[in-house]
C-alpha positions in Angstrom: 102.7 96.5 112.4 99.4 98.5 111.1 96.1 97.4 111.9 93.5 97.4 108.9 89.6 97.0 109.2 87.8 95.3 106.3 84.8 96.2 105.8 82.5 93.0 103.9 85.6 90.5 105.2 83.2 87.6 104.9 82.5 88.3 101.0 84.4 86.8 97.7 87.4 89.2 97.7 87.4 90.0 101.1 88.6 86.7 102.0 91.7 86.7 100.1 92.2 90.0 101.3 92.5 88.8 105.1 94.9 86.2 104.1 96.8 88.3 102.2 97.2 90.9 104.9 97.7 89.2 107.6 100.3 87.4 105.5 102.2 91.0 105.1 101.7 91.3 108.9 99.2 93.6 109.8 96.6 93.0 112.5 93.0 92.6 110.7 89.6 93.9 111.9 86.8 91.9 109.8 83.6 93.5 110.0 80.2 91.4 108.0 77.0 90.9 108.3 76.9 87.6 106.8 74.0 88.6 104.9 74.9 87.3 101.4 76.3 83.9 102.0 75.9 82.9 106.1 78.1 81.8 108.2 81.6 81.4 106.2 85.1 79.4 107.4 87.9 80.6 106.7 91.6 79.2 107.0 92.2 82.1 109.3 89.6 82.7 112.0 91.8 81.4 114.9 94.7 83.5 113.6 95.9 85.6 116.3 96.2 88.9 114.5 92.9 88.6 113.4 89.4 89.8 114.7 86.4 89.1 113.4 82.9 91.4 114.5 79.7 90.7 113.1 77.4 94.2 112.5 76.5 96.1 109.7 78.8 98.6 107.5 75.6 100.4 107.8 76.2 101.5 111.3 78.5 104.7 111.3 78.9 104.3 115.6 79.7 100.8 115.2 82.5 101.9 112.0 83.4 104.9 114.0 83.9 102.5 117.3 86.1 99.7 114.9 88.2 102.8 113.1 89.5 104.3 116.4 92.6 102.1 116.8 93.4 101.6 112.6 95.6 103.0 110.8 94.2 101.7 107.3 90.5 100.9 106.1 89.2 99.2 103.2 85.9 99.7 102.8 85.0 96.8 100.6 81.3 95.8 102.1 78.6 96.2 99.6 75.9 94.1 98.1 77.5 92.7 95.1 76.9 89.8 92.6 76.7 88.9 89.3 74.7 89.9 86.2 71.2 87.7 87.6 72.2 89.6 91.4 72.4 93.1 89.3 69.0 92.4 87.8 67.3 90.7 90.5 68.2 93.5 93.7 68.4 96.2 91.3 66.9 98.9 94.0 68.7 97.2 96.9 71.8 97.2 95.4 71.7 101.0 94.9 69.9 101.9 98.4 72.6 99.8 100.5 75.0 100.2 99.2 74.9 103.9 98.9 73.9 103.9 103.1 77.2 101.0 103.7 79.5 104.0 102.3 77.8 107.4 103.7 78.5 105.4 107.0 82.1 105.1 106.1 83.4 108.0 104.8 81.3 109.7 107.8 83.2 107.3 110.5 86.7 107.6 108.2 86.3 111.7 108.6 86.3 111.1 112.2 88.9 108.3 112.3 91.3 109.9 110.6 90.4 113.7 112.3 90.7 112.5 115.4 92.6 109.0 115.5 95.5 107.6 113.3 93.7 106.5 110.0 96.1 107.3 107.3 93.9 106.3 104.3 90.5 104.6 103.0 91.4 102.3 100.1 87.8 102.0 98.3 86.7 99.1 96.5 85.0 100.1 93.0 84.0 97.8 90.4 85.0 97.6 86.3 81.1 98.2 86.2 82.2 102.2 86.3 82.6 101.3 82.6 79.7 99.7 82.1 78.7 102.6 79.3 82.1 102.6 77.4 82.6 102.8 73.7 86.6 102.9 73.9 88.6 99.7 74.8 90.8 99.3 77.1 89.3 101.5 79.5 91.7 103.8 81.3 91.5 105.3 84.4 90.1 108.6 84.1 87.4 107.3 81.2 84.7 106.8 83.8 84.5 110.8 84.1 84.6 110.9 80.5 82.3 108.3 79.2 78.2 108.3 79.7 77.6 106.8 83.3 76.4 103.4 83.9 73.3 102.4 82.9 72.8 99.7 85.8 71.7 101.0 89.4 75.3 98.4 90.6 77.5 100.1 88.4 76.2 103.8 88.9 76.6 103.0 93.0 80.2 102.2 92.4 81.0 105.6 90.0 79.2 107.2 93.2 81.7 105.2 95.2 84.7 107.0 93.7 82.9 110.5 94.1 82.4 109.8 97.9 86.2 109.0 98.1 87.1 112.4 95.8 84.6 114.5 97.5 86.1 113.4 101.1 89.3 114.4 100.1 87.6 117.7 98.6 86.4 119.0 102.1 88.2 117.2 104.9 91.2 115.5 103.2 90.5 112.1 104.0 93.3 110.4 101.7 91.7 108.1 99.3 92.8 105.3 97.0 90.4 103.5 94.8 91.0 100.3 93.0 89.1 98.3 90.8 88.7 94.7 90.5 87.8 92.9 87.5 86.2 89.5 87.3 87.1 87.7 90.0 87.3 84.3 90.1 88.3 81.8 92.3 86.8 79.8 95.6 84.8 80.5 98.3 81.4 81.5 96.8 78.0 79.6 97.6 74.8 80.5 96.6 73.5 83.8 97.4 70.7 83.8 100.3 67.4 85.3 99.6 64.0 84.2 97.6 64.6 84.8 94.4 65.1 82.0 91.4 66.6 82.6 88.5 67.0 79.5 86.5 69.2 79.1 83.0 67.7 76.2 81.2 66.8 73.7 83.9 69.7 74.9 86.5 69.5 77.6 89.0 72.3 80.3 89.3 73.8 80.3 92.4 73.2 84.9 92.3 77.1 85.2 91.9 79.4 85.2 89.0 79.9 83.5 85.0 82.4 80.9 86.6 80.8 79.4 89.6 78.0 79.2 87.3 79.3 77.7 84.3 80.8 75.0 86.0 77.9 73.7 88.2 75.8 73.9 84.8 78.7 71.6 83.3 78.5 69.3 86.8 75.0 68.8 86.5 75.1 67.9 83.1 73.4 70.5 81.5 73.6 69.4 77.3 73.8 71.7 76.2 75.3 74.4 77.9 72.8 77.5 78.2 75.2 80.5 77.7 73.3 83.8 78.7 73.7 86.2 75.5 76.0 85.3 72.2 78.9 84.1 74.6 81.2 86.6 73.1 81.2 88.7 76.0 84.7 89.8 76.1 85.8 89.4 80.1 89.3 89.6 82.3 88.8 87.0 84.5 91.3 87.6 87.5 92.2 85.1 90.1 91.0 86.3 93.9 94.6 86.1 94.9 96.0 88.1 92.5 93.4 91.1 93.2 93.6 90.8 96.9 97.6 91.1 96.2 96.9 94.3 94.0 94.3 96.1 96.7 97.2 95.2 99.5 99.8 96.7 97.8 97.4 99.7 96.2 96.8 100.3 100.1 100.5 100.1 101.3 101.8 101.8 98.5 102.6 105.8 99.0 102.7 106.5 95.5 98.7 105.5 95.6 97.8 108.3 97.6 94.9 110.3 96.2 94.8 107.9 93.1 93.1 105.1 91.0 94.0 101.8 89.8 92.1 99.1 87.5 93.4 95.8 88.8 93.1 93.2 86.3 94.8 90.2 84.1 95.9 91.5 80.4 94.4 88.3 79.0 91.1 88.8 77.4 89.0 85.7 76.9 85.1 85.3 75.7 82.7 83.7 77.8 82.2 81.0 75.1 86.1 80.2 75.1 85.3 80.3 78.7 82.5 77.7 78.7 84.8 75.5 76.4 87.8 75.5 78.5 85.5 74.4 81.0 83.6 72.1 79.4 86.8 70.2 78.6 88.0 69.9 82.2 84.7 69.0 83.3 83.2 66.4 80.3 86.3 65.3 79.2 88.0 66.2 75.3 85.7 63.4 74.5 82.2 65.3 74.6 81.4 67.1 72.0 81.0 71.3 73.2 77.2 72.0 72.7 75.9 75.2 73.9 72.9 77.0 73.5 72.3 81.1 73.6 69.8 82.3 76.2 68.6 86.1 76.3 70.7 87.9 77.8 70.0 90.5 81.1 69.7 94.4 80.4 73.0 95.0 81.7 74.7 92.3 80.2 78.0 94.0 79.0 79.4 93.4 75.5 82.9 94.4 76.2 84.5 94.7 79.5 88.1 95.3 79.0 90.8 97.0 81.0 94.4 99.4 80.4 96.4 97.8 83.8 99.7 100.3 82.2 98.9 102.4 85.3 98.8 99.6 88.1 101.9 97.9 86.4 103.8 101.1 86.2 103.1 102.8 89.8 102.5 99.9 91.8 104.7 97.3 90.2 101.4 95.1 89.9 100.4 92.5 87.6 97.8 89.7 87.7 99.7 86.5 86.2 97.9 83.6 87.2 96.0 81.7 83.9 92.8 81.2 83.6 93.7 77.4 83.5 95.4 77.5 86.8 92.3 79.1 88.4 89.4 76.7 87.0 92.0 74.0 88.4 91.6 75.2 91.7 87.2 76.7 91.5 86.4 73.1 89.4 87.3 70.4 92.5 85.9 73.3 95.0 82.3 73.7 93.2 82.3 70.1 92.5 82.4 69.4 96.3 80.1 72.6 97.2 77.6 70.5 94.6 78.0 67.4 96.0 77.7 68.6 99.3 74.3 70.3 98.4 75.4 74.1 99.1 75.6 75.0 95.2 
């Protein structure tokens, strides 16, 4: 048995990732501030190979302190959100985000210097391609392609030259990974002061499909879309990715490498917002949207080459897009009724 800490355990994709290793059977340190979404349940929290400490991934003693006794570490706390949370924490993003991983690859140098750390598994983000103009993007093309033009997605290329350069000079092993649109439950609505409303709705800070559907819930007719709505998008299924970062930080051919972890499917956000519309309304309802300005960083194309995480890893993201909003639509609808979304 290995024991993993999990840095940002409380967040979106750090919740399937508990439940996914744990359910490999490794013992799980969580480590969150709860600063995003408070105080979140989890299926898990009484299980007995897992620990839960609330501090700060800023805090390189308290990382250093957590690290001692780990063999693995995926450092996967960050401020994150969705294209309103990009626009809206645009200097926050970038200043925390860049102390949260300073702190761990300074407390990883020491952990795995002087303790039994094997690896850092490193979250990144598709965002590393926000500046494309090649689809799919391969790994590799974030070095070759300008660099992101929002402060979120320029954090996250610096994420991948923290793990590289600890590698460089102290030969901290590294794997990076990067998720692509996830979706699935466990999201509320971000904490803090801002409001950002489409039509006569407020986003909930997060991501396209938490949002879509409460829009659809609250009978929004018709739908505001942010942009054209055809964004091209991957969405992938929380489970799926948390699967893929497991076995990207198990695996020993993923030493020293980089994976995008994504579905194959590519679907618009207006095929999105009619799939859900249907579910929600009924076939019944005539589809009626309406095209709102989009934000600055609002990309047109976001599409990924998972050859790589298919051929090395033996990964692949298979669960539809149907099979997901089956699951997030009952879950938003109660987090709706119940007043938290």
């Amino acid at each position: 048995m290995t024991k993993v800490l999990v840095t940002g355990s409380a967040g979106f994709i750090g919740g399937y990732l508990v439940e996914e290793l744990l359910g490999r059977g490794h013992e799980v340190v969580g480590l969150d501030n709860l600063s995003k979404y408070g105080p979140v349940a989890h299926g898990y929290d009484d299980h007995p190979r897992f620990t839960f400490v609330e501090g700060d991934a800023r805090d390189p003693d308290l990382l250093t302190a957590l690290l001692a006794g780990c063999d693995h570490f995926v450092a996967g706390a960050a401020m994150i959100g969705g294209i309103s949370y990009f626009h809206t924490y645009a200097y926050d993003l970038l200043a925390s985000n860049e102390r949260i991983m300073a702190a761990s690859c300074d407390a990883a140098i020491a952990a795995h210097r002087d303790g039994r750390l094997r690896k850092v598994t490193y979250l990144s983000s598709s965002m590393v391609y926000e500046s494309t103009d090649r689809w799919p993007s391969r790994e590799g093309d974030e070095r070759r392609v300008p660099p992101p033009r929002s402060s979120y997605g320029f954090q996250k290329l610096a994420v991948e030259y923290y793990a590289r350069a600890a590698w460089d000079q102290y030969h901290l092993p590294y794997t990076i990974v990067r998720p692509f649109n996830c979706v699935g439950v466990g999201e509320g609505r971000a904490l803090g002061e801002a409001e950002v409303l489409s039509g006569n709705v407020k986003l909930a800070m997060s991501h396209v499909v938490p949002d879509l559907v409460q829009k659809v819930l609250k009978g929004q007719d018709p739908l505001h879309l942010l942009g054209t709505g055809e964004q091209v998008r991957h969405y992938t299924y929380g489970g799926d990715l948390a699967r893929g970062i497991a076995t990207a930080m198990e695996h020993d051919a993923a030493r020293n490498d980089d994976f995008n972890l994504s579905t194959a499917e590519s679907t618009t956000v207006l095929d999105l917002a009619a799939l859900i519309w249907r579910k929600v309304r009924g076939p019944d309802v005539p589809f009626r949207y309406v095209s709102d300005e989009p934000f600055a960083h609002d990309v047109a194309m976001r599409v990924p080459d998972v050859t790589k995480a298919r051929e090395v890893l033996g990964f692949r993201a298979e669960t539809t897009l149907d099979a997901m909003l089956d699951e997030v639509i009952p879950w938003i609808t109660r987090a709706v009724a119940d007043g938290r979304l």
